[in-house]
N, C-alpha and C positions, 0 to 999 in steps of 0.2 A: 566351858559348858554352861551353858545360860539355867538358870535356876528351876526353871518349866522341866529342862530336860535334869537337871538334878534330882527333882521331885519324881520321875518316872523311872529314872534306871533303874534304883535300887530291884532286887528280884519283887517279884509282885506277889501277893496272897494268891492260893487258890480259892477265895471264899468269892463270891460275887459282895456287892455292896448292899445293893438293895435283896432281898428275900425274893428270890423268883416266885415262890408260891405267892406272892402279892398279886404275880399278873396271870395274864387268859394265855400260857405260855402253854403248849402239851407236853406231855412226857414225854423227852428223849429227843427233844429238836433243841438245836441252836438257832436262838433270835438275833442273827444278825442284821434286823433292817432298819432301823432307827432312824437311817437318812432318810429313809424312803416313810414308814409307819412305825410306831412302836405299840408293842404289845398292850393292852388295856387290865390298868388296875382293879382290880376285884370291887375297889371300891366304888368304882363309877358306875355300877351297877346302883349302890343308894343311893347315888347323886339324880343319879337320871329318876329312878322311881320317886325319890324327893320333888324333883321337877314335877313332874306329872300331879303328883298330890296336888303343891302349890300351885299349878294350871288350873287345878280342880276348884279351887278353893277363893271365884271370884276376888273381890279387891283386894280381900286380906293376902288372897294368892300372890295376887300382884306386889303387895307392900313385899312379899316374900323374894319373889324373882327380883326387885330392885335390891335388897339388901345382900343378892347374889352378886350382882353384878359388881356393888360398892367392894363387896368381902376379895374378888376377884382381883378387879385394879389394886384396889389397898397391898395384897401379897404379891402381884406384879412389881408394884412401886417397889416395895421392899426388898425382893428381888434384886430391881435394878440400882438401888438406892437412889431414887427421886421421888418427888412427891405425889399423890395419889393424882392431884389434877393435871400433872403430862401424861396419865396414860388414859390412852381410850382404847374402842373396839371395834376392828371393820371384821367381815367376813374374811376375807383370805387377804395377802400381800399385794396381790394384783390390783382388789378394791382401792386399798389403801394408797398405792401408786398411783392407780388413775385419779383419784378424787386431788391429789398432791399434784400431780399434772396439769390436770384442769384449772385448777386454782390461780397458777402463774400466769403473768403475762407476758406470755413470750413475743419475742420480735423478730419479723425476719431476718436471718445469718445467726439466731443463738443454735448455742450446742450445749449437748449433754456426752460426756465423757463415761466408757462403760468395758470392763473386761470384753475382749471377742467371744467369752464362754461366757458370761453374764445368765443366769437364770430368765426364762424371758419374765416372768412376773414386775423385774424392772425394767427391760427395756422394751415391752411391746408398747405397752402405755405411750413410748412416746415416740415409737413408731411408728403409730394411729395416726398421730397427731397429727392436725391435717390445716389447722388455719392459727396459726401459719403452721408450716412444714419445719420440726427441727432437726438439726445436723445432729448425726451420730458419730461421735469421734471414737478410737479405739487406741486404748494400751494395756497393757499387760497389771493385774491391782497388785503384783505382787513388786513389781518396780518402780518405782516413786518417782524413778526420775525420768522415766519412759513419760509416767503418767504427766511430770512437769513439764516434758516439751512437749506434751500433746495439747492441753489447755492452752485456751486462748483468754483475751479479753473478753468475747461473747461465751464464755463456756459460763452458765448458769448451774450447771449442778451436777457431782462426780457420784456415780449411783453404784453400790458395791454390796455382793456379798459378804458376809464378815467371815464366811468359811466357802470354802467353793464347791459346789454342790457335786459336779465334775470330778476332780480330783480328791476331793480334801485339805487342799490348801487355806492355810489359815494368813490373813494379811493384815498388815500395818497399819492401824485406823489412825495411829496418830502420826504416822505420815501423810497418811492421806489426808488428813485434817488439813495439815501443812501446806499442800499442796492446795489444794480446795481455798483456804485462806488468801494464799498469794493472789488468787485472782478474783478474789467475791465472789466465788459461789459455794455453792449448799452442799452438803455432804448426805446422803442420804442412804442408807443402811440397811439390809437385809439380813437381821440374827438367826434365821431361818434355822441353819446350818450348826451354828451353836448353843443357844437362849436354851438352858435347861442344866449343861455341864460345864460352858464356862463362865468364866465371871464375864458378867455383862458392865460397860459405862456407858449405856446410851448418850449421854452428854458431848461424845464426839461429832456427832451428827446433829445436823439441824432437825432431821427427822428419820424415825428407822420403826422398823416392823417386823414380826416375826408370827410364823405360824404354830401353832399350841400344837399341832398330831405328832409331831417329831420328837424329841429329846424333851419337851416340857410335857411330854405323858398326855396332853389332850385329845381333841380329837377336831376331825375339822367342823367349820361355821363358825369359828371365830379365832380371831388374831389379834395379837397386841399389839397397840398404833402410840408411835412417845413423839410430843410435838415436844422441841426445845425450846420451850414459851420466855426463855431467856436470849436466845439467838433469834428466834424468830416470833418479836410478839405480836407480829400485826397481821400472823396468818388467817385467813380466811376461805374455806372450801368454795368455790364459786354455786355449786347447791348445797339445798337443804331439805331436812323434812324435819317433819312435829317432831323426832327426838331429839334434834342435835338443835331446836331455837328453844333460846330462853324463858319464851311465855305461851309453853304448849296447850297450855289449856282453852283460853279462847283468844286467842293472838288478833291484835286488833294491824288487819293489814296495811291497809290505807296508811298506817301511822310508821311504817317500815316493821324487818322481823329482825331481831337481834338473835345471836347464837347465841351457843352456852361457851362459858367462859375458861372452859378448859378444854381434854381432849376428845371429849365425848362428845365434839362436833364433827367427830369423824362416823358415827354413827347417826344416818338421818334416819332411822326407824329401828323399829324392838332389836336390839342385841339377838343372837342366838342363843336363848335364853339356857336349852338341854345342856349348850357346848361351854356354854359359860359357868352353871352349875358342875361341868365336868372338869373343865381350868380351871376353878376352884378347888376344889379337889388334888387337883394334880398337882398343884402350887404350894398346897399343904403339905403334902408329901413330900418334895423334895427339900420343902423347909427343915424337917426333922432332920436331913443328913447337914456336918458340920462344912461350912463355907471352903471350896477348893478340893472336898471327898470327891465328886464326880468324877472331874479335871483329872487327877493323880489317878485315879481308879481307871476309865475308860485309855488313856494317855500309858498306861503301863500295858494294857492291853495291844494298843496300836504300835506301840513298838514292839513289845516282842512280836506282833505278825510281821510287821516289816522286818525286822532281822531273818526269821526263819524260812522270807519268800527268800529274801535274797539266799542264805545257807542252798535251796532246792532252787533257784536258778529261774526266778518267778518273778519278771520286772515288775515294780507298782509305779503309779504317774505321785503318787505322796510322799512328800517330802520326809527324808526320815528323820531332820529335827523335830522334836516334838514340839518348839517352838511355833514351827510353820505347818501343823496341822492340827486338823480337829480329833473327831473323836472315830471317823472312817478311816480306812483302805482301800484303796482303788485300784482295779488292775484293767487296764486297755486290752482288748482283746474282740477284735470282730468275729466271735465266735460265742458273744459273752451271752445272749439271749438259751444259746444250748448249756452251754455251762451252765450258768446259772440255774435252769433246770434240771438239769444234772446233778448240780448241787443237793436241791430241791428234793428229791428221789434220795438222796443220802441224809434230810433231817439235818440239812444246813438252809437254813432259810437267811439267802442274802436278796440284793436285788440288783435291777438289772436296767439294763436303759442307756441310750447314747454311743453304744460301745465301749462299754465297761461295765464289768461287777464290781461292786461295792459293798463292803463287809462295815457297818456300823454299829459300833459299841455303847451299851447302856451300863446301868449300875448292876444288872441284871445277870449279868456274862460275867464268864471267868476263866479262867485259864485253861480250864479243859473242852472247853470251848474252840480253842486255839487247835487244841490237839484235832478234833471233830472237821475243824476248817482243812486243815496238811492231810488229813487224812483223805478228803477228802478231792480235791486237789488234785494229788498226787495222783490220782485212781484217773481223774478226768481231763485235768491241764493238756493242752494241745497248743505247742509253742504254734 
């Protein structure tokens, strides 16, 4: 039994982790949607009214929202363990994909290598892509060695979920790394799915991103972009605007425009300043719980659901090593749009989409939680 799953067997507490009364949760629902949105910290209420003050409050305002942003990345970084100037800010995963797309120079016959369920935020960007046209190659990310006879010589870059939005499967970055290596290209990363409960090492990837509504308690209009300024130091966005070059103030053109020298050339104009005020915040908070609390907390969760579908005869598409999943449950069901509302009507709030419901765990939930899910279930399930 691999250590992950050692740390989750043990029987679980019924206490939740985090203080529900922390969030906008109501009484007598179960918040299971985390994959989808997570419930809003009480706190983000001052953050947001804070914004707005410093909105108010011309330059000085302004000196404010910067030291927001700085306070932001700084507890990212920390987060991630690397340093304040790999991280930066695009609006959502997709920005940050396209802008990383655009950049390359791609040649006619290159390929990008991508799960056939891949979230499209990485692969529509270079489905667009239109001069030249890139080949879309497909393997499976949870096998490495699928993934190694699909790469070629022209494969420039393996583009992956780090949890699968689909199922919940959870996959091998440093095989994938592996793979990616043998042939020079770029590993490129979507924490989407995890960035909040588990340990993150962005350093696998050349570059990876993750959006703040999910499991890192934000909300959306802004996301965290990690250039690996060590793997890739000579990256360059192919645009720009006044935020993301070096001499914004009166930029002398003629003479060319240089970026700025970290990751916040991912951002060409103002940050989302409210949602960044808010990821700060949220960053703070889960700082207070001890490194790996999430992980063991959500992960005891997930498996006792998975034991108890299988017990009531309820397939899930998630793996039941805790190894190879995140912090969801997934159950395939073309039916799953009614269910899920069904659920919904019983103060189980899961979600729903693709054909399947999906049950995701926060610090928030607890065990009777579980019971609220079977209960419920049981009343509606329609093999």
């Amino acid at each position: 039994m691999s250590s992950v799953a050692e740390a989750v067997r043990p029987a679980a507490s019924a206490a939740p982790l985090f203080d529900p009364r922390d969030f906008r949760i109501p009484a007598g629902i179960t918040h299971v949607c985390a994959g989808g949105e997570t419930a809003f910290l009480h706190r983000h209420d001052a953050a947001l009214a804070r914004y707005a003050a410093d909105k108010s409050r011309g330059p000085h305002g302004r000196h404010a929202q910067d030291a927001e942003v700085m306070r932001a990345r700084s507890l990212a970084a920390a987060a991630w363990g690397v340093e304040r100037g790999d991280i930066g800010l695009v609006a959502n995963v997709a920005e940050g994909m396209s802008m990383l797309v655009e950049s390359l120079d791609w040649r006619p016959g290159d390929n990008i290598v991508v799960d056939p369920d891949e979230y499209p935020s990485l692969v529509a960007p270079v489905a667009l892509q239109r001069h030249p046209h890139i080949a879309i190659r497909y393997a499976r990310a949870s096998d490495a060695a699928a993934l190694a006879a699909t790469v070629t010589e022209r494969t420039r870059m393996i583009a992956v979920s780090h949890v699968s939005y689909l199922t919940g499967e959870r996959y091998d970055l440093a095989a994938l790394r592996r793979v990616a290596d043998a042939v020079g290209a770029m590993l490129v990363v979507d924490h989407t799915q995890a960035a909040g409960y588990l340990p993150i090492d962005p350093r696998l990837a050349d570059f990876a991103f993750a959006a703040s509504y999910k499991w890192l308690l934000g909300m959306t209009g802004t996301a965290i972009a990690y250039w690996n300024r060590a793997r890739q130091p000579d990256w360059a966005p192919s645009t720009a605007g006044w935020h993301s070059i070096d001499d914004m103030g009166r930029p002398d053109y003629a003479a060319g425009l240089r970026l700025l020298p970290d990751a916040m050339r991912f951002s060409r104009g103002n940050p989302a300043h409210g949602a960044v005020y808010v990821l700060a915040e949220a960053l703070d908070y889960l700082a207070g719980f001890p490194p790996g609390a999430a992980q063991a907390h959500v992960q005891r969760l997930t498996t006792a659901l998975l034991d108890r579908l299988e017990a009531a005869g309820i397939p899930s598409t998630t793996p039941r090593d805790p190894a190879r999943h995140g912090a969801s449950v997934c159950i395939a069901s073309p039916g799953a749009a009614a269910l899920t509302e069904a659920l919904v009507q019983r103060g189980v709030w899961a979600w729903n989409g693709r054909g399947r419901i999906r049950f995701s765990f926060h610090g928030y939930n607890a065990m009777a939680d579980l019971d609220r899910i079977m209960e419920a279930l049981r009343a509606e399930w329609r093999p």
